[in-house]
C-alpha positions as CSV (number, residue, x, y, z in Angstrom):
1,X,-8.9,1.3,-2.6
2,X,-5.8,3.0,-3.7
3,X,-3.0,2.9,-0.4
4,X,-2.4,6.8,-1.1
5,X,-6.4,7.2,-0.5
6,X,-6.3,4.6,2.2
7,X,-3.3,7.0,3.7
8,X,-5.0,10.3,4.0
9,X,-8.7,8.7,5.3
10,X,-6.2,7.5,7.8
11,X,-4.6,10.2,8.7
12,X,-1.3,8.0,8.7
13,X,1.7,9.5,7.1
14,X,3.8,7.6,4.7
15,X,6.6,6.8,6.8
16,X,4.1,5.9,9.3
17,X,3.4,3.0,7.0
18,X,6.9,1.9,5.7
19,X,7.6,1.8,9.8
20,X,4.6,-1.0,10.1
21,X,5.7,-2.9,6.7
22,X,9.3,-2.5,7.5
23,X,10.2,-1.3,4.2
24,X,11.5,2.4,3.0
25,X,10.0,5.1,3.2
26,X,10.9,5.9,-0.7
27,X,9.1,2.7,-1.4
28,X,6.1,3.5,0.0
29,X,6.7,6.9,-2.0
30,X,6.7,5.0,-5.1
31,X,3.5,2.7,-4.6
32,X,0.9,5.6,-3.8
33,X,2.8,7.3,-6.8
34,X,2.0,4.7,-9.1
35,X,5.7,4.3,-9.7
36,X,6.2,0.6,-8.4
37,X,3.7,-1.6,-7.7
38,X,4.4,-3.8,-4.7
39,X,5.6,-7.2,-5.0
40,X,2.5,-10.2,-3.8
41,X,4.1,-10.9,-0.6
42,X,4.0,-7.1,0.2
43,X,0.6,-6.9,-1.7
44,X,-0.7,-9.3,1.0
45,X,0.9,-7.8,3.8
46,X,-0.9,-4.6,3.2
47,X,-4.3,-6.2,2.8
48,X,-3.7,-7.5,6.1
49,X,-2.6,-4.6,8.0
50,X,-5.4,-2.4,6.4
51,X,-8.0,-4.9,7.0
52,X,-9.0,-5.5,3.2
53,X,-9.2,-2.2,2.4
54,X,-6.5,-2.0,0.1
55,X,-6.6,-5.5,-1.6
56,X,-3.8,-7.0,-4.1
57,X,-6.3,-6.4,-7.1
58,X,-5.7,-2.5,-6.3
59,X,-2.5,-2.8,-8.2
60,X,-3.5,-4.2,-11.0
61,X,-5.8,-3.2,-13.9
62,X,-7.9,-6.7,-14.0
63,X,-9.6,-8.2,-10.9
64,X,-7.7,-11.8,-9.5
């Protein structure tokens, strides 16, 4: 699942989420954009706060 879809079945606003990862809330902008693709140590991190929903294999076009 995509963080932007993952975002609005939440409810939870963008800033919302760059408050729980502790990063900006630009760069949260640029991931559900498709601008920047997090790095794996964020990629992780937000498989873990949304429970698997939004795995690291999201942000790539192949499956790990």
């Amino acid at each position: 699942m995509k963080l932007k879809t993952y975002l609005e079945i939440k409810g939870m606003s963008q800033d919302e989420m760059a408050k729980t990862l502790s990063i900006t809330p630009a760069m949260v902008c640029y991931i559900t954009s498709g601008k920047r693709n997090p790095g794996l140590k964020l990629a992780l991190k937000i498989q873990r706060i949304t429970k698997g929903k939004v795995r690291p294999e999201d942000w790539t076009d192949h499956n790990i």
